[in-house]
N, C-alpha and C positions, 0 to 999 in steps of 0.2 A: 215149558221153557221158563227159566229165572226171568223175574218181572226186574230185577235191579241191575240189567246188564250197564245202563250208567254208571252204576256205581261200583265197579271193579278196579280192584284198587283201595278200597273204604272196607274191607273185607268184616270189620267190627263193627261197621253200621251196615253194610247190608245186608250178613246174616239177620240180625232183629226183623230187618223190613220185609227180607224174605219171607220168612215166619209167617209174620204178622197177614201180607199179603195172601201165603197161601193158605190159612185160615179164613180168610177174608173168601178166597175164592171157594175153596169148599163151602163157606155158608149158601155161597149163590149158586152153585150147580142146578137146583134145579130153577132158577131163573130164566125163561125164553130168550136165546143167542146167545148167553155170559159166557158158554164155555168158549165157542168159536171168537166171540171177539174178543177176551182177555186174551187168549192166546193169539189170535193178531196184535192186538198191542204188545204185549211182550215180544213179539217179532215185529213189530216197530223200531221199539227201541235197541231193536237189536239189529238194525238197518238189514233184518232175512229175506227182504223181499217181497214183494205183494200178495203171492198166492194166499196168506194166512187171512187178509183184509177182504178178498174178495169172498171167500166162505162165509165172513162176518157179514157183510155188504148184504150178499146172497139171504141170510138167515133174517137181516134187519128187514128185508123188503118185503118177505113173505111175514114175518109178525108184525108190521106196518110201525117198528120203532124211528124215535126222532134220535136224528142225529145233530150235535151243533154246525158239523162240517159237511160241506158237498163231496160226496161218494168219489168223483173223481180227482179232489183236490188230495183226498185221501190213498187210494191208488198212486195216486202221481209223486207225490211227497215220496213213498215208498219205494217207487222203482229206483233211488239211487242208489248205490252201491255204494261203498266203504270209498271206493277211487274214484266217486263218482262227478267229483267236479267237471273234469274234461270231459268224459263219458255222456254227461245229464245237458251240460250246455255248450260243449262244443262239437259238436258231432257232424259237422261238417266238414272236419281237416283232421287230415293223418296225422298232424307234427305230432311232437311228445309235450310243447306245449301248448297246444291250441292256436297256435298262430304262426303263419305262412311269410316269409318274405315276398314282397313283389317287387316287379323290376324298378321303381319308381324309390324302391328302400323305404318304403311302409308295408307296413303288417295289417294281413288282414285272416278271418279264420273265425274268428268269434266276437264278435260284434253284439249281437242279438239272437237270442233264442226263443222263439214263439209259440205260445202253448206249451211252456215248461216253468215248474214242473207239470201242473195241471191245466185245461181247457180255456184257464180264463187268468192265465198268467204269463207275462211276459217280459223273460230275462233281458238285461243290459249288461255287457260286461265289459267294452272300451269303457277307456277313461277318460275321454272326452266327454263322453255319451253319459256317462255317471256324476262328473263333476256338473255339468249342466243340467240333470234335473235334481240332484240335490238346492242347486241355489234358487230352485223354482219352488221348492219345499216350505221357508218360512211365509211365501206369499199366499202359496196353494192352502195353504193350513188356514193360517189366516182366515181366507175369505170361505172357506168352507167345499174348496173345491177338488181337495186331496185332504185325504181321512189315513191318519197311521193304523190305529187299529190296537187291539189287545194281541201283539206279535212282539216276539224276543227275536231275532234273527229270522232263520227259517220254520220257526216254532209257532204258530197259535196256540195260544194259552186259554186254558180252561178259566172263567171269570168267578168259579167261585171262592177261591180265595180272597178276593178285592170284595170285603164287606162294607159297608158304612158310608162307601163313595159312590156317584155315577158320574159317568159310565162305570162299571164295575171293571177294573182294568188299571195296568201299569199307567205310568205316568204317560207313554207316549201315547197313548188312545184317549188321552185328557180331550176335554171341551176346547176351542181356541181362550175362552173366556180364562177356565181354569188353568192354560198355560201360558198367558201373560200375566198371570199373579205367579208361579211360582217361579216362572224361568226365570226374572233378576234376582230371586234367592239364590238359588242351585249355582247361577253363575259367579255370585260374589261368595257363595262358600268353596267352590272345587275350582274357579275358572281363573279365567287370564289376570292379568295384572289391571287391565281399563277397569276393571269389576272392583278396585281399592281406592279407599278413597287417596294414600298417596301414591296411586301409582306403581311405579319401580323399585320405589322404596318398600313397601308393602312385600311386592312377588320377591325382591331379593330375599328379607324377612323370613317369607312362607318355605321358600326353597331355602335358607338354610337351616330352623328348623325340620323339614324334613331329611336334609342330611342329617343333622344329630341324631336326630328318632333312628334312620336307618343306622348309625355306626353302634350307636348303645344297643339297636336289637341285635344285629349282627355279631357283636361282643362276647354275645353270649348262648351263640350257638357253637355246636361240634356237628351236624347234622342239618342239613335241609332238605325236606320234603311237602308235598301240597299243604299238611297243615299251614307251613310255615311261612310259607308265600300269603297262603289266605290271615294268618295273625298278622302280620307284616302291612300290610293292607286296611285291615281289620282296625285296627288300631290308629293307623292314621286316619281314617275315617269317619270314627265316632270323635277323635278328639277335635275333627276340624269341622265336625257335626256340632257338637255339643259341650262347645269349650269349658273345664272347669269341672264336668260331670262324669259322675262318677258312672261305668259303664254296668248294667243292669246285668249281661250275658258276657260270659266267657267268651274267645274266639273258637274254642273248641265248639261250642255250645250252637252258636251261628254257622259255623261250617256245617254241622249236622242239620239244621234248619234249612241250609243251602239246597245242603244234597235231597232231604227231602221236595223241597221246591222245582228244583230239576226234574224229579222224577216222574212225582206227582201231574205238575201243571204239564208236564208233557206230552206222558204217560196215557192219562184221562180223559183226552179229547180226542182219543181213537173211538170212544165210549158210545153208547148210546147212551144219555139223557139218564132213562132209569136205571140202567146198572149202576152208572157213574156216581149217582145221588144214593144206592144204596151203598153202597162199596166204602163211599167216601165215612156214611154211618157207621159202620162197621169196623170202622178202624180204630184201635184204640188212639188215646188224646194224644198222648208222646208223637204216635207216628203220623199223624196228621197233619198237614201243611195249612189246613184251613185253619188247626187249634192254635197250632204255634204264630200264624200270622196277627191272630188276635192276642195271644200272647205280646207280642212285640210292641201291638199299636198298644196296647191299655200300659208298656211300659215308656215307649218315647213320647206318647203324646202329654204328658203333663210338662216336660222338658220342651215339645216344641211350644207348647202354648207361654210358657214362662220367656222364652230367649226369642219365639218370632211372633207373637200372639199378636202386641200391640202393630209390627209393620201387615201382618193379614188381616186387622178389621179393617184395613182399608181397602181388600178388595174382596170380587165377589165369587165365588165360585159354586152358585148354585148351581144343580139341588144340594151341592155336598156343602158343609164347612169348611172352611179354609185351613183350620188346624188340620182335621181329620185330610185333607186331599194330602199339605204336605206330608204327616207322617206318615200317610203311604207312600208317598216319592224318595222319600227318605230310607223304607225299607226295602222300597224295589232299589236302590245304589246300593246297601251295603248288599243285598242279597242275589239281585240279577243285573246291576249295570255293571261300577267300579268293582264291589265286591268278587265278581267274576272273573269279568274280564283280565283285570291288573295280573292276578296270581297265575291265570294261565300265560299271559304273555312272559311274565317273571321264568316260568318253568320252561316257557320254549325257549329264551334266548340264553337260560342256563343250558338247556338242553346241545342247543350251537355250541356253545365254548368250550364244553366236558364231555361230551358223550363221543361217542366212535362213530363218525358221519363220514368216512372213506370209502363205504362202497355206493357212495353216491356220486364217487369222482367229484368234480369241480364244482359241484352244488353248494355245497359248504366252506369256509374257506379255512386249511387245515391247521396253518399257524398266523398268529393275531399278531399287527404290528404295533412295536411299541408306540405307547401313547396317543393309542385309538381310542376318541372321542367318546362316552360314555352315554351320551344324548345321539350320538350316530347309531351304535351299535342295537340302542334299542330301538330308536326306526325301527333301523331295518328290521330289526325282530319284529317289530309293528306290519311293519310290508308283508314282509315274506311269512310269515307265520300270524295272519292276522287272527287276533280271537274272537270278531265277531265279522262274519264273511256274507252278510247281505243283510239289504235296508229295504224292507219290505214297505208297501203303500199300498192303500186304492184311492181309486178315480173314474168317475164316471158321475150320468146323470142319478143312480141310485144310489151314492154316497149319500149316508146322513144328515140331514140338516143340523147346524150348529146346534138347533133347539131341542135337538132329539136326543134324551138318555137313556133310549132303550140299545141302542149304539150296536146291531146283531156282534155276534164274532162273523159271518163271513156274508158279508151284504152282496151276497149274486144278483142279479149278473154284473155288477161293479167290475170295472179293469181292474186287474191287481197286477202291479209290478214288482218286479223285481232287481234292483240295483245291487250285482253281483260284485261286492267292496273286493273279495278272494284276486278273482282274474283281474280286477282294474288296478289292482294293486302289482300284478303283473303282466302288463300289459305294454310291449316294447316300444310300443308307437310314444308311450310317456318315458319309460324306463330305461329304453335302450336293449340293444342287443342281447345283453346279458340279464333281463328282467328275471330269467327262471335259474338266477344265479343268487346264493345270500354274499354279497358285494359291502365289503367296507368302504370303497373306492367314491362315492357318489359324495356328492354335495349336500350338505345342510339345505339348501335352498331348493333343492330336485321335490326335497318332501313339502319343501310349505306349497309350490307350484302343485305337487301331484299325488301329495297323500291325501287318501277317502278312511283310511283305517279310523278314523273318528269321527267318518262322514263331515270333512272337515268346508267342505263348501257351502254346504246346508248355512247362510247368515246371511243375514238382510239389515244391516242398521236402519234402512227407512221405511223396515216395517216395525209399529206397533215400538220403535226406538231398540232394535233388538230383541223382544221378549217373544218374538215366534221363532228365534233360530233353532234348530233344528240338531245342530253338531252336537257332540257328546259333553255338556258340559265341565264335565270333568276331565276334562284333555288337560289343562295347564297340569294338575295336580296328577294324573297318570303318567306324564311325562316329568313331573320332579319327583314321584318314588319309584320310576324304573331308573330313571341316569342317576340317583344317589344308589341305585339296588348295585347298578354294574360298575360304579365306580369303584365301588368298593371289591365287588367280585371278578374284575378285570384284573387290579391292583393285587389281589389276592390267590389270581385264579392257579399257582402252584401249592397250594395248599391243600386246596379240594380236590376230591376224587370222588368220580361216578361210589357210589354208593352199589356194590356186587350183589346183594341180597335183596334190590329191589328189580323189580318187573320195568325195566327201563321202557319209555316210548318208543316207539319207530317213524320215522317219518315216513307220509306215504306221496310219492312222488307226484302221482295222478289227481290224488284228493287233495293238495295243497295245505297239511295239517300235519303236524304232528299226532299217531292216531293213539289209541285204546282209551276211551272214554274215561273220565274217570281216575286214571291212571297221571301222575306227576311226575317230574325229574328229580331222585332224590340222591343228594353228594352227601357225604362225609368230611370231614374235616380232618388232617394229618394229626396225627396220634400224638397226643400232646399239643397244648394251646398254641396254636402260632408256627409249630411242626411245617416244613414245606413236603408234601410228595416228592419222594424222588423220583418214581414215572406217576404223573398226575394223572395217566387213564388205566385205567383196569387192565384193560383186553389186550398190553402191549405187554412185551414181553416182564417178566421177572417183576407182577404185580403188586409192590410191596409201599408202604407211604411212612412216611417218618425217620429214617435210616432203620428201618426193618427186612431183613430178606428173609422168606422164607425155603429153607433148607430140608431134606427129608422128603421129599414129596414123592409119595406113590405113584405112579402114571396109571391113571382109571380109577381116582377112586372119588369122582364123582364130583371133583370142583378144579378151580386153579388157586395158584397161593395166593390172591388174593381170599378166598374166603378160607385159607387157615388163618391169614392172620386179623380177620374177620373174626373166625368163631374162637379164638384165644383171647385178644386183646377187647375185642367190642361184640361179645355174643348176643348180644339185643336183637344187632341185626343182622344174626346167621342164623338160616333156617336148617341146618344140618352141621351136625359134626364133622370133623374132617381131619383125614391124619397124613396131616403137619406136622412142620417146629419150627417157629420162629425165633431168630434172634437175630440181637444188636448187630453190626458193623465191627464194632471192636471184637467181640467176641468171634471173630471166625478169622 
């Protein structure tokens, strides 16, 4: 099975990785288990279900290999399915959302899910029930009685990319020590406006700046696709990283680093131990996520040490250096926080406004009214399509001591929770009725009261003066390059059209995501700069954008006139010929 099923969609970078991995795997055939457990992993990431895992499992026990994870954390993870949000935790209620009206007019149906996904994990997915242990999170951190962990979502992450620091781990598995030194950085580069020293002045400032950046990048596109999002992003980034400096790596350059990172840290910890560490050997440098991450540090760190050197010798973050921890926090934003998150969000609520979302009926809302807020709209693309859909934790008496930097990846028997952001973000008891509905209709103030999509309760100003909160620091500045994204492409949105020669997403009603891994929302822009579509969506009748119709058209021969006037006017992105004829308006 292809080991790069994330990466479909990247067709140019996952042939190479392909390659390379299935080299890689031929070197280890005759390795004790490699064959059964890379092919469980490859059906990992390919959510095929557990049977592949438990052959590996099977094989590991009788050659008595170490694994980083517990065999049933591993099994469990597996058992979901592509739809498997409602399926995995609410399987107590028939609705089609997971949740039940009762006569009292609260909803009840999925609340908690117990031993899920695995033995010694336990889902939450009200939003009560989520908003309140979030704000127990900067205290529990703190004192050392809730431990994050080296976890992206619902991912644990293999530790050996994170060289030079301990814990060997993203930012949010830091020491408490080592995140009350960086967290007032992180929050005065990405965060609210209290983080300036003037204030209002300051965030107006930041936010029109990033208007600008967005209208001059937008200027100069005909085309958006994931690169684009991720440059878009990418760029506001580094410059509000590293004011002044000159960027060391192209955005292309980092999207590929990206993708390897996904794949890799993902991938990996299906592994036992020795294949993992020889596998990782065996890779050449290009395709390696452990090469390139060292790559990155030996280029940001003379940059962090120049612009934050002097504010971190005043704090401690042993055993690491205080340079070194940040510029690894710095590479986990561009590469697994901000980096991430933002371009998917960007792609799903382009996805809402252009794509063909009617056979969803009322899910979607099919015409936008004029002078719908720009900051609303991405909400709710925040809510309803959230990009990162659980806030992983342990707790218990076998949580690590603050002092300990051996820090395992999966400290059993520790409770591990699970704060499922996905459902609490639709959860009608906060939302209302229509929670499993994308609603332009709500109030600004619905989200500050009951948005988690940035785990936004997680703050304690009277711990440690703020520097254990927990929320996404980067929310002020996620939220001023999505409402400068949609401002502009709301103001715009008869111009673009679905892009016909790309492998469009589909939303999956049950999984709460827009799916195909990998995969982005990619429009075109009407033929000629500034051109409006005259039907802005593909799949409606008489496909044509600019005052172009196309005439001649064979029936059966293998497309619609969108991709004649596709493969004549913009053959870049037509994957076949097509016999058409376009022309002008005046001409016919």
């Amino acid at each position: 099975p292809r080991l790069c099923t994330a990466m479909d969609g990247f067709d140019h970078h996952s042939a190479a990785i392909d390659s390379a991995l299935s080299t890689a795997m031929a070197a280890l055939s005759d390795q004790a288990c490699a064959p059964q457990c890379l092919a469980a992993a490859a059906s990992a990431a390919a959510s095929a279900g557990p049977a592949p895992m438990q052959l590996c499992l099977q094989c590991v026990e009788e050659q008595e290999l170490r694994l980083d994870l517990e065999p049933s954390w591993l099994t469990g993870t597996m058992a979901k399915d592509a739809d498997g949000q409602l399926r995995t935790f609410c399987s107590g209620t028939n609705s089609s959302t997971g949740w039940e009206r009762q006569p009292d007019g609260s909803y009840s149906g999925c609340e908690v899910a117990e031993h899920t996904p695995d033995a010694a994990t336990t889902a939450f997915m009200s939003n009560a029930v989520v908003r309140r242990k979030l704000r127990d999170l900067p205290s529990g951190t703190h004192n050392g009685s809730i431990w994050r962990g080296n976890e992206l979502g619902s991912h644990i992450l293999v530790r050996d990319f994170w060289t030079g620091i301990a814990p060997a781990s993203i930012l949010l598995g830091a020491k408490p020590e080592q995140h009350r030194v960086l967290r007032p950085i992180l929050d005065r580069l990405y965060g609210w406006s209290r983080h300036c020293p003037a204030h209002s002045q300051c965030q107006a400032a930041r936010s029109a700046a990033i208007r600008a950046h967005a209208t001059q990048w937008l200027a100069g596109k005909t085309s958006l696709g994931g690169a684009d999002y991720f440059e878009y992003t990418h760029i506001a980034l580094f410059e509000r990283t590293f004011p002044g400096k000159e960027n060391p790596f192209s955005a292309a350059q980092m999207q590929f680093v990206q993708l390897l990172f996904l794949v890799q840290a993902t991938f990996l910890i299906y592994l036992p131990v020795s294949i993992r560490e020889r596998l990782l050997a065996l890779l050449p440098d290009m395709l390696s996520g452990v090469w390139w991450h060292q790559q990155l540090s030996d280029a940001y760190r003379p940059m962090v040490e120049e612009i934050y050197g002097a504010e971190l010798a005043e704090g401690d973050c042993s055993p690491s250096d205080c340079v070194d921890q940040l510029t690894s926090a710095i590479i986990d934003t561009i590469l697994l926080a901000g980096g991430l998150s933002i371009p998917t969000a960007l792609s799903n609520g382009l996805w809402v406004l252009l794509a063909d979302t009617s056979r969803w009926d009322e899910t979607f809302p099919q015409t936008f009214p004029a002078g719908v807020s720009p900051l609303l709209y991405f909400m709710e693309t925040l809510r309803f399509l959230p990009p990162v859909g659980t806030f992983p934790f342990w707790s218990g008496d076998n949580v690590p001591p603050a002092n300990d930097t051996r820090y395992p990846d999966y400290p059993s028997p520790a409770a591990h929770t699970y704060l499922n952001l996905r459902m609490a973000l639709r959860d009608p008891n906060a939302w209302g009725p229509d929670a499993h509905q994308f609603s332009l209709r709500r109030p600004l103030a619905s989200y500050k009261e009951y948005s988690v999509a940035f785990a936004d309760a997680a703050a304690d100003p009277t711990v440690a003066g703020g520097a254990m909160d927990r929320y996404c620091p980067g929310k002020q500045l996620s939220m001023d390059l999505g409402e400068a994204f949609f401002e502009l492409l709301l103001s715009q949105r008869s111009e673009w059209c679905p892009d016909p020669a790309a492998d469009t997403p589909a939303y999956s009603s049950r999984g709460f995501s827009v799916t195909k891994p990998g995969a982005s929302f990619s429009v075109v822009r009407g033929l000629g700069r500034g051109a409006a579509c005259v039907v802005p969506r593909w799949f409606e009748a008489e496909p044509c954008c600019a005052g172009l119709r196309c005439v001649g058209w064979a029936a059966g021969s293998g497309g619609s006139g969108a991709w004649a006037l596709m493969d004549r006017f913009l053959p870049q992105f037509s994957p076949f010929s097509v016999d058409g004829t376009c022309v002008r308006d005046e001409e016919m």
